[in-house]
C-alpha positions in Angstrom: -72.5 199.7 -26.8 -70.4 201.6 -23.9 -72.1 203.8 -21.4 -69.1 205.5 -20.6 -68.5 207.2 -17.4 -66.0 207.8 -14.8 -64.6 204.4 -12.3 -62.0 204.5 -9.6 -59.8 202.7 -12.5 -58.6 205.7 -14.2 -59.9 207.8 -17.3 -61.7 206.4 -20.1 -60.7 204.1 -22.9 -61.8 202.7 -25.6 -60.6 199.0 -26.3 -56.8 198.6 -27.4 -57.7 196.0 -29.8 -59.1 197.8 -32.2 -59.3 197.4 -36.3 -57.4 199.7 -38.0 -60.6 200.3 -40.2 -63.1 200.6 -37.4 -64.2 203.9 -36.6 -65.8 205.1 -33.4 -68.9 206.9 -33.2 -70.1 209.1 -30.1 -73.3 209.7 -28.8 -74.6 212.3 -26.8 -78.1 212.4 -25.4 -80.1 215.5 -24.9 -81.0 216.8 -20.9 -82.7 214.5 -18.2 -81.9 211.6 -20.6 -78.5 209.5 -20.8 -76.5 207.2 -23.0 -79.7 204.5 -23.0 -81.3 206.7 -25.0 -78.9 205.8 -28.2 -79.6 202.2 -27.3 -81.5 200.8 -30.5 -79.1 202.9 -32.7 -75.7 201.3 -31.0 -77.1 198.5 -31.8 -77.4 198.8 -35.4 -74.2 200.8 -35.8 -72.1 198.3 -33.9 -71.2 195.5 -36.3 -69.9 198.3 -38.5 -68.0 201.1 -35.5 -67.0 201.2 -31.9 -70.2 202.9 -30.3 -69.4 205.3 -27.5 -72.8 206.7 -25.7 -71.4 209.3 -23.2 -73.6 210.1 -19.8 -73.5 214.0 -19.8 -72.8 215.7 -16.0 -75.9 214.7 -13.5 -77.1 211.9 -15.8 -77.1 208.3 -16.1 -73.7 207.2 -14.1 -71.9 210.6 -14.2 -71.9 212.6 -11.5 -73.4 216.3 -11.5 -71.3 219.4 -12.1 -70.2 220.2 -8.8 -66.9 222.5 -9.5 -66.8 226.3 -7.9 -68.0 228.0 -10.7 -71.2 227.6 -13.1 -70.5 224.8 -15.6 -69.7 225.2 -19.0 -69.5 223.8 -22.8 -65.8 222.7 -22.3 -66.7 220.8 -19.0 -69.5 219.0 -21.1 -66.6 218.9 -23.5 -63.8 217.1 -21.3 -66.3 214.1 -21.2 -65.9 214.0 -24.7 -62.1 214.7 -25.9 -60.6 211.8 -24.4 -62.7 209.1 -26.7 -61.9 211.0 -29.5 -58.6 211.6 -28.9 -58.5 207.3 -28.1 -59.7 207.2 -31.8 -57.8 209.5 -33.5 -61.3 211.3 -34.3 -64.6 210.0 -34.7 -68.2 210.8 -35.8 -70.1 212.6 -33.4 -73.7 212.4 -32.9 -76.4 214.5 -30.3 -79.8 215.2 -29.5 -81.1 218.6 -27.9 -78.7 219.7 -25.4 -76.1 217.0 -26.8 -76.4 218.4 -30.1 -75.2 221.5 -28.8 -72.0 220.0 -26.8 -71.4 217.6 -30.2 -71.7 221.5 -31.6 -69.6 223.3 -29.6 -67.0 220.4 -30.1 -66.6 220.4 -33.5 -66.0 224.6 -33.6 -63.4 224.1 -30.9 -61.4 220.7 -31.8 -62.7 219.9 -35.9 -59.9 217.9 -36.2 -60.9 215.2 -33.8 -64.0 214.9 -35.5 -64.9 213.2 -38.5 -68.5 213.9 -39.3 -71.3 216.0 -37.5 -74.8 214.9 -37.1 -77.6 216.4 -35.0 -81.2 216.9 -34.2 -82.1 219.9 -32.9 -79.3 221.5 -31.3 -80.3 224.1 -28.5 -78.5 226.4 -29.3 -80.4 229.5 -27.2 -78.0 232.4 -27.3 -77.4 231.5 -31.1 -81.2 232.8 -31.1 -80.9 235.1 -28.9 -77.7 236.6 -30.5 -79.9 236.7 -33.9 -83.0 237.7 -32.5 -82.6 239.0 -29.1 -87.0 240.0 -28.9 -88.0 237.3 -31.0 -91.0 235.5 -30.2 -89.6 232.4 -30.8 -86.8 232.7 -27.9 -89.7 234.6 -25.7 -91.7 231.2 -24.7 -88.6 229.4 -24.0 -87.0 231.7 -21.9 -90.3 232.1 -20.0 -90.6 228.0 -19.9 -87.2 227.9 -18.2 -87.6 230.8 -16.2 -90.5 229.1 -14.4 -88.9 226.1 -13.9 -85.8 227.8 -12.3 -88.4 229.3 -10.1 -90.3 226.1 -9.4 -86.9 224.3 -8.6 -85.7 227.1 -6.3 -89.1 226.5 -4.2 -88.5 223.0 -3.8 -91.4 222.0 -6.4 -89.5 219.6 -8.9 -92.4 218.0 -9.8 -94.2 221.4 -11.3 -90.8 221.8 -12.8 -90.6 218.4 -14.2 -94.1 218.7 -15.6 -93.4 222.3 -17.2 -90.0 221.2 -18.9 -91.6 217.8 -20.6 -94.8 219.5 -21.5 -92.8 222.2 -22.9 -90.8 219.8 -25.2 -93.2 217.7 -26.1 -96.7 219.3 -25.3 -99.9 219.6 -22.8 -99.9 216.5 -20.6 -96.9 214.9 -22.1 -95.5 214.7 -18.4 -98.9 212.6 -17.2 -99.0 210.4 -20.1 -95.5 209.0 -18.5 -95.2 206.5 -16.1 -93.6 206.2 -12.6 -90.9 204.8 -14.1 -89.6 207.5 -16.2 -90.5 210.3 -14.4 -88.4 209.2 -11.4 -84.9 209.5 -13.8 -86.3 212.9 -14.8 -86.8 214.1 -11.4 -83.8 213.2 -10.1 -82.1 215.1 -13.1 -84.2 218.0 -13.2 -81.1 220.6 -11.1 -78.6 219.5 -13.9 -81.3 220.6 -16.5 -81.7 223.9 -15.1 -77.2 224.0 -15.1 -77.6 222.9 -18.9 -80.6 225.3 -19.6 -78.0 228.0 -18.0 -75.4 226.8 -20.0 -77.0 227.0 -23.4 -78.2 230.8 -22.6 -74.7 231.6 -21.3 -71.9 230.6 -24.5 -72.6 231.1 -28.1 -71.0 229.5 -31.2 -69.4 232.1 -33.3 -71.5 232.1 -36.8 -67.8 231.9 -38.0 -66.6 228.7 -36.7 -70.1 227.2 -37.7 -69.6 228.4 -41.3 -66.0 227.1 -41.1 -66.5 224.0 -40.1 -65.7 221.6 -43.0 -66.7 217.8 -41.8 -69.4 216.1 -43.3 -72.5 217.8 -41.0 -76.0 216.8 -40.9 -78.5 219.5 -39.2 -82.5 217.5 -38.4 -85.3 219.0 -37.2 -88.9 218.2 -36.6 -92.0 219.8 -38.9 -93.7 219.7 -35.4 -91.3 221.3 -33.0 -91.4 224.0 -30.6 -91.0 227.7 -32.0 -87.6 228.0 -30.7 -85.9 224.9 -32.0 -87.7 225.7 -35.7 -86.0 229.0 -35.5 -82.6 227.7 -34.5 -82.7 225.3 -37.8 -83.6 227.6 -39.7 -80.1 229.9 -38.6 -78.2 226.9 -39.0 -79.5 225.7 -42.9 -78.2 229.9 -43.2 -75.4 229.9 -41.6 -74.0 226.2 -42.6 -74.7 225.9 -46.4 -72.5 223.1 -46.8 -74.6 220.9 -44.4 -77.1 218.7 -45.3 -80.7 219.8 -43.6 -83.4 217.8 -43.3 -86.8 218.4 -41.6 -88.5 215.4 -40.9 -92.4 214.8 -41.0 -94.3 214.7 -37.8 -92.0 214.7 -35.7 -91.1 217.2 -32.4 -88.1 217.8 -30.3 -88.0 214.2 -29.0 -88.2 213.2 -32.2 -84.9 210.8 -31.6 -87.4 208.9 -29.5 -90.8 208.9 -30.2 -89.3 207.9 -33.8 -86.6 206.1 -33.3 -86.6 203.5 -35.8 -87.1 206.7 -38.7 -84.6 209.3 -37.2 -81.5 206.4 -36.8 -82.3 205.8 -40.4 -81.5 209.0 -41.3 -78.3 208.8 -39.1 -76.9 205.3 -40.0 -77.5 206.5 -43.6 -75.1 209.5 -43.0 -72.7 207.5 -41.1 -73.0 204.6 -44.4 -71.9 207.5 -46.7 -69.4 209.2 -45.1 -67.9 207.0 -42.8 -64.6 205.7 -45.0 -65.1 208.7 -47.6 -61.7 210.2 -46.1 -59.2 208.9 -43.4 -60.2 211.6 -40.8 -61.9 214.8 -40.7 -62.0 217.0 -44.0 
């Protein structure tokens, strides 16, 4: 599998030599994660597609957002077009905050993508546009709120331990060892940039309706309030998507089960991948 990012070579590329009948599938991880996290799945889906994991800005091998302006979707975005514009189009594939760039990529170019599969897009001003006082936006906004506050004091431990026990609950950050909290830490200022970007920019509930590609929508039974909501507006505002909740599982569902969530995805990918020559 390719951990794509950018080299002193020149822009990415996928091979040259490529079967006509291969088709490429991207990965996009969610926030203080990277490409690894789609390991196991590239794995399996590699005899069978050219497997793109793409390191999002400030994680794994690509460099922060550093530009003069607060980042956005399309910056997230220009990590993505060029591999699918390599391929023609390809399936798309994200977790969490990489749900919502795979999101927010298939409203704005659908025909560069061929199929649209995600768990738990978070997809905050979609809430937030829907239910501006809801509780379920409340205790996220107030989760991120003290982490930006925690960061801006220099304390990115406290804001390390607030964002993974908010995710995936009390004492989640503890239960972690050296090893992995040292990625997150050094990730956490791009988290608060994606956090930002996530609250800024909202996906029309027209281009979501509109959107025509095979699209697969999971979410956890155990989730947080917020991301349970945010399914729910999508199985209403996508009807043509297939929706699946999936038993015990929470937001980090795509890691803490693995084995059962790439199911779910490789069996998408088996049933739509050479249904149609490109997107629908």
């Amino acid at each position: 599998m390719m951990n794509l990012h950018p080299t002193s070579s020149g822009p990415l590329a996928l091979p040259c030599a490529r079967p006509a009948e291969r088709q490429t599938v991207v990965l996009l991880h969610a926030s203080a994660s990277s490409g690894r996290q789609w390991d196991a799945l590239g794995e399996r889906l590699r005899p069978r597609f050219d497997v793109v994991a793409i390191d999002l800005h400030g994680h794994g091998h690509q460099e922060a957002w550093s530009g003069d302006r607060a980042m956005a979707l399309d910056d997230e975005a220009s990590l993505v077009l060029p591999v699918l514009k390599r391929a023609g189009a390809a399936h798309l594939i994200g977790h969490s905050y990489g749900g919502a760039v795979a999101m927010h990529v298939a409203c704005r170019h659908p025909h560069l993508v061929r199929s649209l599969a995600v768990y738990e897009p978070v997809l905050f001003r979609l809430l937030a546009d829907h239910e501006p006082q809801g509780t379920a936006i409340r205790a996220g906004l107030e989760a991120f709120s003290l982490i930006g506050f925690l960061m801006d004091g220099g304390c990115t431990t406290e804001a390390a331990r607030t964002f993974v026990d908010y995710w995936s609950g009390p004492h989640a950050w503890d239960s972690l060892p050296p090893q992995l909290q040292r990625p997150v830490l050094a990730r956490m200022a791009s988290v608060c940039q994606q956090f930002h970007v996530v609250c800024d920019e909202s996906l029309p509930s027209e281009r979501l309706a509109g959107l025509t590609m095979a699209s697969l929508c999971l979410s956890g039974s155990r989730t947080t309030a917020a991301t349970a909501r945010i399914a729910q507006l999508l199985q209403a505002l996508m009807p043509a998507a297939q929706h699946l909740q999936l038993p015990g599982m929470g937001h980090m569902g795509p890691v803490t089960h693995a084995a059962a969530v790439n199911d779910q995805l490789a069996a998408f990918l088996d049933l739509h991948a050479h249904s149609a020559c490109g997107p629908r």
